[in-house]
BABA-563360 format. One line per field, with one value per residue (C-alpha): residue number from 0; y, x, z negated. Coordinates in nm, 3 decimals, padded with zeros to 5 digits. Layout:
num	NUM	...
Y	Y	...
X	X	...
Z	Z	...
END
This chain:
num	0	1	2	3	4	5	6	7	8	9	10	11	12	13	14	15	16	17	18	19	20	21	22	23	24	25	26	27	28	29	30	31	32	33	34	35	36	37	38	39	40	41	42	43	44	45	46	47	48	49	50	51	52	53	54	55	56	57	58	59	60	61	62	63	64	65	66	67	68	69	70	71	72	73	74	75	76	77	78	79	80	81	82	83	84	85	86	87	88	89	90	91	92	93	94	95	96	97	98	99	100	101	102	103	104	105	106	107	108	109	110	111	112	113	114	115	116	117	118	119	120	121	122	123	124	125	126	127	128	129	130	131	132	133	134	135	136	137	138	139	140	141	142	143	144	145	146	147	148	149	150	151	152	153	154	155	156	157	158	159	160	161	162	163	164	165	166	167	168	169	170	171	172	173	174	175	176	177	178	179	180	181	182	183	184	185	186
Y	-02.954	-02.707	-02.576	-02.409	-02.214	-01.862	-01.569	-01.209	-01.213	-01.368	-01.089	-00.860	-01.163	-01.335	-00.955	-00.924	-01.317	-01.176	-00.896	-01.090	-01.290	-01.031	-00.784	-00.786	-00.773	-00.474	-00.302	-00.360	-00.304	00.041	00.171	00.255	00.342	00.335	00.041	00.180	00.179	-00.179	-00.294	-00.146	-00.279	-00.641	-00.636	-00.466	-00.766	-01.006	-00.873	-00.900	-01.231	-01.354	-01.235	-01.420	-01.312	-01.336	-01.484	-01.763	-01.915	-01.903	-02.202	-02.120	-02.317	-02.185	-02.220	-02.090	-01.892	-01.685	-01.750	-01.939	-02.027	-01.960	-02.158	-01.976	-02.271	-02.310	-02.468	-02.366	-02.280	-02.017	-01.797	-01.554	-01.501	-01.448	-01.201	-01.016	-00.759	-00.686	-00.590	-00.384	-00.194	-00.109	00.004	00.229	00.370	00.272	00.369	00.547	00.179	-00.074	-00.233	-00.583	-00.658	-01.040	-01.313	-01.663	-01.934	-02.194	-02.465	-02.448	-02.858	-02.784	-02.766	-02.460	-02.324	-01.965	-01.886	-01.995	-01.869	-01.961	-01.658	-01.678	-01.784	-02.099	-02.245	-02.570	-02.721	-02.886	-02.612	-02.534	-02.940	-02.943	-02.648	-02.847	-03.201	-03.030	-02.849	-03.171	-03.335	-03.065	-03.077	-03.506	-03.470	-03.212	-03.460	-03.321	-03.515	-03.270	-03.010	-02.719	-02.399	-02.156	-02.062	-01.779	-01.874	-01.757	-01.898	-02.210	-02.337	-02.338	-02.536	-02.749	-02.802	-02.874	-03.118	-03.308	-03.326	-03.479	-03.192	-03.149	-02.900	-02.819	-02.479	-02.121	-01.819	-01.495	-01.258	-00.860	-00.918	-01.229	-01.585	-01.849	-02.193	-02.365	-02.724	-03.011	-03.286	-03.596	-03.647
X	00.834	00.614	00.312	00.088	-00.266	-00.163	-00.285	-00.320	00.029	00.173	00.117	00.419	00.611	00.364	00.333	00.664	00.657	00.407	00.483	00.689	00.363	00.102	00.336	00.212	-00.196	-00.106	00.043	-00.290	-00.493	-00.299	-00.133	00.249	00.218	00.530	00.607	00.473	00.125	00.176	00.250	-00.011	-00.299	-00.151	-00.137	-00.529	-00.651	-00.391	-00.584	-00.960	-01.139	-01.324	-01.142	-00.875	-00.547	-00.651	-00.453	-00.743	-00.704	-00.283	-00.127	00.295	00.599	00.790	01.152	01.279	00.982	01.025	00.791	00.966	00.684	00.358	00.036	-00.308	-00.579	-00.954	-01.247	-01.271	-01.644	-01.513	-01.269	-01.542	-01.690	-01.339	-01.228	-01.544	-01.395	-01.078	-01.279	-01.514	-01.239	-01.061	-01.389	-01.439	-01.101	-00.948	-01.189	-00.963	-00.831	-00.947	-01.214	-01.154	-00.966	-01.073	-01.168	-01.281	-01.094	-01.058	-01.283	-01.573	-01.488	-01.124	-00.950	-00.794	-00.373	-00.412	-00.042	00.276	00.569	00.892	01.157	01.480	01.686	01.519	01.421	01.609	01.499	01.176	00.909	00.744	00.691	00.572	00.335	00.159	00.165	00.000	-00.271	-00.358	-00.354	-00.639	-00.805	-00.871	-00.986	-01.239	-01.399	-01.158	-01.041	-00.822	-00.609	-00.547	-00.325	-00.202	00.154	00.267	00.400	00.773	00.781	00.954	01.117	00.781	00.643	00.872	00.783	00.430	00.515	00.763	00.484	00.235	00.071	-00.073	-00.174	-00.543	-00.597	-00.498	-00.564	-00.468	-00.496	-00.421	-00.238	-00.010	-00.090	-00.097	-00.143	-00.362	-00.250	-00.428	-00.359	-00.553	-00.552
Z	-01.409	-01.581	-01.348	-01.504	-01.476	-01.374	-01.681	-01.621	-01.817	-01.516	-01.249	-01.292	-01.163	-00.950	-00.769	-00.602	-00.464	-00.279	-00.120	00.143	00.270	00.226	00.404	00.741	00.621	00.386	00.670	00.847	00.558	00.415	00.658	00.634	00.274	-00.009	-00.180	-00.471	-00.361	-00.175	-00.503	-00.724	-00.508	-00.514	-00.885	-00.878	-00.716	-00.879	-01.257	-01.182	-01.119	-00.835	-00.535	-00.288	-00.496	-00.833	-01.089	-01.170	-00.879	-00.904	-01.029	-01.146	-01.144	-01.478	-01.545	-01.811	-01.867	-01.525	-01.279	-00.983	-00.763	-00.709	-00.526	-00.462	-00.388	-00.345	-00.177	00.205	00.171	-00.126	00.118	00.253	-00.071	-00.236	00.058	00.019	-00.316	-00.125	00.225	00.002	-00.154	00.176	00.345	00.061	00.049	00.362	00.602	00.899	00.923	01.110	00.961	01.135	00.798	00.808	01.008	00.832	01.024	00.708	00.770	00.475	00.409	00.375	00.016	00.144	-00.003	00.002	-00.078	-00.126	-00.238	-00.410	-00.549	-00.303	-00.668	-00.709	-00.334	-00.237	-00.543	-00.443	-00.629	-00.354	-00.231	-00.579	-00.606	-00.295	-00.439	-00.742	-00.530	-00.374	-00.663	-00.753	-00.389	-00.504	-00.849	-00.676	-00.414	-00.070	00.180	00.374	00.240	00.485	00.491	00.734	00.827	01.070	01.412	01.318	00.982	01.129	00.750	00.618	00.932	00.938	00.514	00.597	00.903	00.674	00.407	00.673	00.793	01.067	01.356	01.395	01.547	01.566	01.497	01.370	01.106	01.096	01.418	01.297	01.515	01.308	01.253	01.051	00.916	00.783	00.573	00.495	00.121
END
């Protein structure tokens, strides 16, 4: 097992794991724009500090020196405060969308998983159980109790992930149109 703190290095790999959760919010966020631009403004906020997707707050799972997973975590009370760069960008150059980008549902006490994601070519083998152990692990040495996360209503694999790893439901909610729900573990 090699998980590492994520580096600015990283994001040309972290980008297209991605793409496949943020794909729905981008939609909302952009508009029905090319690939091309989907991916340039993931990698824009993957590169700078201090905002929801950046790579400082990535942790990767390396084999073979390819990225095969990858775990965004932080304090709760943190997830305004990191969405705040990313809602000020799309008000600025977004603003014929609509500008109910983001509503705060994690719980401020919560040690809150961001994102997960594992690349199709290496899922089966237990990276992405491991990506959360090690974000727990983190949520501890930090002082947190419960570990939370959200997971959309039709991702039933990934539900049924959490559940086996002793998560449970608290509440739901939705984001740029997607219901989710939003799981909780005692740590």
């Amino acid at each position: 097992m090699n998980i590492r703190q994520a580096t600015v290095h990283d994001v040309k790999q972290i980008e297209p794991l991605l793409q496949g959760i943020l794909s729905p919010h981008i939609v909302n966020w952009l508009g029905d724009v090319e690939q091309k631009e989907r991916s340039a403004f993931i990698r824009s906020f993957l590169e700078i500090d201090h905002n929801a997707l950046s790579y400082q707050y990535c942790h990767v799972y390396e084999v073979d020196s390819l990225v095969a997973g990858v775990i965004s975590h932080y304090p709760g009370h943190q997830n305004q405060q990191l969405f705040e760069p990313i809602l000020d960008f799309l008000k600025k150059h977004y603003p014929e969308r609509n500008d109910d980008f983001f509503e705060d549902d994690v719980d401020p006490d919560d040690y809150y998983i961001n994102l997960l994601s594992v690349s199709s070519q290496f899922r089966g083998r237990g990276i992405g159980n491991q990506l959360i152990s090690f974000a727990e692990d983190n949520a501890k040495v930090n002082g947190y109790s419960i570990v939370s996360l959200n997971v959309a209503n039709n991702n039933l694999q990934a539900q049924k992930l959490y559940e086996r790893l002793g998560y449970c439901y608290r509440k739901t909610s939705t984001s740029d149109g997607v219901p989710y729900r939003y799981l909780v573990k005692e740590i």
